[in-house]
C-alpha positions in Angstrom: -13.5 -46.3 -24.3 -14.1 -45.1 -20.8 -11.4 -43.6 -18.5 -10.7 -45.4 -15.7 -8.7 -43.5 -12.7 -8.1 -45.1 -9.3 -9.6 -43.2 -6.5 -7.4 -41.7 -3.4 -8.3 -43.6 0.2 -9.9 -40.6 0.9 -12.6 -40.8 -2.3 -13.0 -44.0 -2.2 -14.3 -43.7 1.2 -16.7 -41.3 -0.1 -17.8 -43.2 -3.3 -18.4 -46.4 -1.0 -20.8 -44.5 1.0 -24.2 -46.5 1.7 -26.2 -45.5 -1.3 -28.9 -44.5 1.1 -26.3 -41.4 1.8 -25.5 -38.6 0.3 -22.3 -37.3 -1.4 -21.5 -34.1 -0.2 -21.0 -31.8 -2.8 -18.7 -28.6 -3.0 -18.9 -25.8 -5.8 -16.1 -23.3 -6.7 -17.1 -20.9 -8.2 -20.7 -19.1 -8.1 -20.7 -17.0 -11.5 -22.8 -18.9 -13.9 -26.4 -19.5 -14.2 -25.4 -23.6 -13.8 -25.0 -23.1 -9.8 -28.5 -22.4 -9.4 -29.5 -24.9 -11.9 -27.1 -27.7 -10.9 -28.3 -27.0 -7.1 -31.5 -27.4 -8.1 -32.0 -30.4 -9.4 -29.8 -31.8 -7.1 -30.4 -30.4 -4.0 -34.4 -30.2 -4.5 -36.4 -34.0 -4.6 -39.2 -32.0 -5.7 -38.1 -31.2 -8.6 -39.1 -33.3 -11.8 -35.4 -33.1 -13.3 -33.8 -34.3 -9.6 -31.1 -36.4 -9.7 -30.4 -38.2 -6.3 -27.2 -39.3 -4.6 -25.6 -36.0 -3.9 -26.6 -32.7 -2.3 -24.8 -29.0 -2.5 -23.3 -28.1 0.7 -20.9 -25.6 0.7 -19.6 -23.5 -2.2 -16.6 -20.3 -2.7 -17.8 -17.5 -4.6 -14.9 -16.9 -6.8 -15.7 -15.0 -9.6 -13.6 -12.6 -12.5 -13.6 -8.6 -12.1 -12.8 -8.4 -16.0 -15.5 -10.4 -16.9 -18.4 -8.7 -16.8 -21.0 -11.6 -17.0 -19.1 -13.4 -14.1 -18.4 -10.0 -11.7 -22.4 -8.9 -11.9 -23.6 -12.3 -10.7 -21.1 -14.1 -8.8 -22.8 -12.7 -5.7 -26.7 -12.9 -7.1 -26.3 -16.5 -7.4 -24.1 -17.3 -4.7 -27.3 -15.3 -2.2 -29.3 -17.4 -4.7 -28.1 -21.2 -3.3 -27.5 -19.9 0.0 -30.8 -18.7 0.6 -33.1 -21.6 -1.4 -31.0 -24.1 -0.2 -28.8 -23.4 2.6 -25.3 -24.0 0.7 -22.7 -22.6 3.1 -20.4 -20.1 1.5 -16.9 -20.3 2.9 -13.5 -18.3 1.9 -11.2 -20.7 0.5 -10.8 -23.9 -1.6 -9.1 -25.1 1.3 -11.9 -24.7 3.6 -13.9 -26.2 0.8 -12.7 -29.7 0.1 -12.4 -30.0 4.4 -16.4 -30.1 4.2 -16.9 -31.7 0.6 -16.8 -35.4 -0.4 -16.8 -34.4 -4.3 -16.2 -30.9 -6.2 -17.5 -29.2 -9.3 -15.7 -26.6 -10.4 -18.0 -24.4 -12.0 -15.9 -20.9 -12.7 -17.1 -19.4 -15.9 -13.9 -18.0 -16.4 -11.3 -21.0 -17.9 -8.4 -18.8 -17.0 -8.5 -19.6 -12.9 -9.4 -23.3 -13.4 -5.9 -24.8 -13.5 -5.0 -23.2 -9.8 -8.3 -23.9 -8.8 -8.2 -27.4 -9.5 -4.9 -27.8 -7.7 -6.1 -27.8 -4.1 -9.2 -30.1 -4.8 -6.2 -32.6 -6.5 -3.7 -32.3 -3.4 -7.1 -33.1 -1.2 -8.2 -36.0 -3.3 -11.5 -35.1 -4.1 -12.8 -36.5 -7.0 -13.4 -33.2 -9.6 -15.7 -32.4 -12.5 -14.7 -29.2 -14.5 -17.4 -27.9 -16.6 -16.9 -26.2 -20.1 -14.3 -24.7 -20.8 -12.0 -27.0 -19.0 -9.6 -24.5 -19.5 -8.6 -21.2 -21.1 -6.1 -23.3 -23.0 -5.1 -26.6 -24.0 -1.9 -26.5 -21.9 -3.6 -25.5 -18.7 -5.8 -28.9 -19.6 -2.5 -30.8 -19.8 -1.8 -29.9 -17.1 -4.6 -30.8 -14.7 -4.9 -34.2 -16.7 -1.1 -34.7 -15.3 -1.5 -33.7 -11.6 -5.1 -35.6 -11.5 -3.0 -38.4 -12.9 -0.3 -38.3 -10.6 -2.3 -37.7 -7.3 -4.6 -40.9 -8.5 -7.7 -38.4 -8.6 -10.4 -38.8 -11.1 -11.7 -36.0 -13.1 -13.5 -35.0 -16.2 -15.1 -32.2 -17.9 -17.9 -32.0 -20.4 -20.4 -29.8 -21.7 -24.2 -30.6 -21.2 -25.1 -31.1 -24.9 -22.4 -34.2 -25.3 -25.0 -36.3 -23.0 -28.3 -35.1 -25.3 -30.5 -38.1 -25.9 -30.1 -38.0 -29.8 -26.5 -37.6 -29.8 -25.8 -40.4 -27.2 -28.0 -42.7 -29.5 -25.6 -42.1 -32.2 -22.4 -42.2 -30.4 -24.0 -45.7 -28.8 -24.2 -46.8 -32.9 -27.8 -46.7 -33.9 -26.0 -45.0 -37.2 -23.2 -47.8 -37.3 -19.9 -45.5 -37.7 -20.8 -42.7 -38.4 -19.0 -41.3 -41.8 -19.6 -37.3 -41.5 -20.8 -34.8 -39.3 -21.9 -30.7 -38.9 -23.0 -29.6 -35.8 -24.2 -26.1 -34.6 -24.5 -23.7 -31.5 -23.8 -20.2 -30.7 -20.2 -18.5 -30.9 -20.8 -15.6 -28.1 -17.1 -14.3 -27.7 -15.3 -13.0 -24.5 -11.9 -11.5 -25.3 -10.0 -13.4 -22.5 -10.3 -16.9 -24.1 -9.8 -18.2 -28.1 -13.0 -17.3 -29.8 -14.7 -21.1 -29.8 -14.1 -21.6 -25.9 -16.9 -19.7 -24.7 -19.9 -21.3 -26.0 -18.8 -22.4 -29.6 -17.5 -25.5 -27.2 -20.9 -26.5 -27.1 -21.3 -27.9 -30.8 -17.5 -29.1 -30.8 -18.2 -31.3 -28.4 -21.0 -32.6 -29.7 -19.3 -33.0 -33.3 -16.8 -34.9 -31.4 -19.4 -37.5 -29.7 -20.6 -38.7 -32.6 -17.2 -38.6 -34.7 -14.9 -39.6 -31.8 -11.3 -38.4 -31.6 -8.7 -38.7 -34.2 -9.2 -35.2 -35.6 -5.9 -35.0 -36.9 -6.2 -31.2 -39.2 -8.7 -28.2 -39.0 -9.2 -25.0 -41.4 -11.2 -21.9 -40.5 -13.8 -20.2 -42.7 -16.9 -18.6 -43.1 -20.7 -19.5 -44.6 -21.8 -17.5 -47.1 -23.6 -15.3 -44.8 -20.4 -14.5 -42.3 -21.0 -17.3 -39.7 -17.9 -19.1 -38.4 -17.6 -22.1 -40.0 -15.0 -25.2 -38.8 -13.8 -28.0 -41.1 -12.2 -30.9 -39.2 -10.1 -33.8 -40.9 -10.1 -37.2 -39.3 -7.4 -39.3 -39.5 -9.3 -41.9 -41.8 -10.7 -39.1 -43.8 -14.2 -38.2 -42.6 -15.1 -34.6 -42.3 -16.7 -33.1 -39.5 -18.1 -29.8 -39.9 -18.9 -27.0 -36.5 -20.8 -23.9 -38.1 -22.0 -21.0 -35.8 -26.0 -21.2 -35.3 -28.3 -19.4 -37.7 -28.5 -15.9 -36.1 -25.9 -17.0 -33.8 -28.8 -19.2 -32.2 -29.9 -22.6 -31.0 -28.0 -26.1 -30.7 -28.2 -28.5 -33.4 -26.8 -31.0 -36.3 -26.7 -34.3 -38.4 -24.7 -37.5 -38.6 -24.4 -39.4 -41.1 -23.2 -43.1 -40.7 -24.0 -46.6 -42.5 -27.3 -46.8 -41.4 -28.5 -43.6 -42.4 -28.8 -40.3 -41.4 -29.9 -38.8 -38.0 -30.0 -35.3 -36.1 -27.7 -34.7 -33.5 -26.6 -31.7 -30.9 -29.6 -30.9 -29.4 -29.9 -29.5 -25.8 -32.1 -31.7 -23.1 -31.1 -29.8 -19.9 -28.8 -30.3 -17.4 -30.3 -33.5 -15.8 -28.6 -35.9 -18.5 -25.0 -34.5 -17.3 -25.8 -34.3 -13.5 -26.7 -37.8 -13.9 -23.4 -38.5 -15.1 -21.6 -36.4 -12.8 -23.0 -38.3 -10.2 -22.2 -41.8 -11.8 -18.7 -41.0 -11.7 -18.4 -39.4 -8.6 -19.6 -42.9 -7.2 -17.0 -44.9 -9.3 -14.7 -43.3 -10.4 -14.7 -43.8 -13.9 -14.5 -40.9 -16.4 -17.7 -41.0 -18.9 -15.5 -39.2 -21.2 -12.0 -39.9 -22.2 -8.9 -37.6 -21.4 -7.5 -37.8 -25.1 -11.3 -36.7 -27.0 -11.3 -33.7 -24.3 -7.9 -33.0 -25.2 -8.7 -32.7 -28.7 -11.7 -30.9 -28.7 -9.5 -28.1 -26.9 -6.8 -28.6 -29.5 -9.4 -28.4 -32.3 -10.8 -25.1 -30.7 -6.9 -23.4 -30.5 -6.5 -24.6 -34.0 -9.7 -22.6 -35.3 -7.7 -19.5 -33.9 -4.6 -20.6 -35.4 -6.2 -20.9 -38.6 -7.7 -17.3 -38.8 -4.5 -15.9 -37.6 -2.7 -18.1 -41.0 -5.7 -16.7 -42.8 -7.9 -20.0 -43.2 -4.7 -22.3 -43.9 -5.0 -25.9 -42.2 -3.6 -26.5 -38.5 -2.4 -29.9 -37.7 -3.5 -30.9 -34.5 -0.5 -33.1 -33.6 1.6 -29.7 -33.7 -1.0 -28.3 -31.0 -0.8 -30.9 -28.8 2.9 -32.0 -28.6 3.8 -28.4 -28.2 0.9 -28.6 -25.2 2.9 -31.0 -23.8 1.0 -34.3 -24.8 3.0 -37.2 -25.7 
């Protein structure tokens, strides 16, 4: 079920453009290797991955001085769009969402996401958040709730949720789908819970092909030291996040009625642009608040559960004490 958020006077003046124009888009934050990419395919018609009906326009630097891999690129990339593609670089969010129709917020770093967000919320522009949404689940509560409040749609996904195998078996070419084990890296950063950085990656695909309703998860280990995940449903079905093989590649398999299929495979970035850009233009959330809201909840309990020494987290416990209802 899609998530269906009414857009401010202000976005819906921008989403009812003339198709023939373009969506002005606005980035915050400059410190991952998706600015250039994103700007790419979006800004550049040459391109064989370009996705039309928005172009880059203006972007804030941002970046995190105790995070290495965002302080020693934020202004590489940042030079990068500026330079290829003429993406003005101004000081403040502010100053931002005055030239913007529509924002992504690309910070690698989780932690500064929730005050980020709040100034794109207060001037209505509709907001994708890209992985994590957050450096925790109550910091995702909370943008959920002032997005809510100020009638401003907003989402956030990784790229591997929108991979062409996994969609086909979220859309049912497996009938419901019984069980689940997905794969991806687990690269750590010391600031956020260990699966936030890119473990996210195969949660969420785990999660598009098993849905929400994870209701308990337990922490282990293969027998060769990789992090392994075992989610509960609430009707019973098991789905299962390991870390890659050599803490590698993006991958998995679904089984449902109908047989079995492989899942969580990467296709690039074009397959979430091209969402981005569908529900910049409506409105409507291609992902649901509550499934985002557990696949954050599932990640806090993996840390929960190797703190109790592998014992089994209930989610429902997370997520009231986040502040979910």
């Amino acid at each position: 079920m899609k998530t269906k958020i009414l857009l401010t006077t202000a976005a819906l003046c921008a989403a009812a453009t003339c198709p023939a124009a373009e969506l002005r888009i606005g980035i915050i934050g400059c410190d991952t290797s998706h600015v250039p990419a994103f700007t790419k395919v979006l800004n550049d018609a040459k391109d064989k991955a370009h996705v039309p009906g928005g172009r880059v326009v203006a972007a804030y630097k941002g970046g995190s001085q105790d995070i290495p891999s965002s302080a020693d690129r934020v202004d590489k990339f940042a030079q990068e769009i500026q330079q290829k593609y003429g993406v003005k670089l101004v000081d403040t969010i502010e100053e931002l969402c005055q030239q913007v129709d529509v924002v992504l917020l690309e910070s690698v770093d989780g932690r500064p996401h929730l005050a980020q967000a709040k100034p794109v919320i207060k001037a209505g522009k509709p907001l994708f958040i890209d992985k994590p949404m957050a450096a925790s689940l109550r910091d995702a509560v909370e943008i959920f709730k002032l997005a809510k409040a100020a009638k401003v749609p907003v989402f956030s996904a990784s790229s591997l949720r929108f991979g062409k195998a996994t969609q086909a078996v979220r859309g049912g070419s497996l009938g419901k789908v019984q069980s689940a084990e997905t794969f991806s890296p687990v690269n750590l950063e010391p600031h956020h819970p260990d699966l936030f950085w890119y473990g996210i990656h195969g949660v969420e695909s785990l999660f598009t092909v098993m849905g929400p309703a994870c209701v308990a998860v337990k922490r282990g280990a293969t027998s060769d030291g990789r992090v392994e995940i075992t989610g509960t449903w609430s009707d019973g079905r098991i789905g299962i996040f390991r870390q890659g093989p050599g803490n590698k590649g993006y991958g998995g398999s679904a089984k449902g009625e109908k047989g079995e299929a492989p899942v969580g495979g990467y296709d690039s970035y074009a397959p979430l642009l091209v969402e981005i850009m569908k529900f910049f233009q409506s409105g409507v959330a291609p992902v649901p608040e509550r499934e985002t809201l557990e696949i954050l909840a599932f990640m806090e309990a993996a840390d929960a559960s190797k703190l109790a020494g592998g014992a089994e987290i209930k989610l429902a416990d997370l997520l009231k004490k986040a502040g979910v209802e």
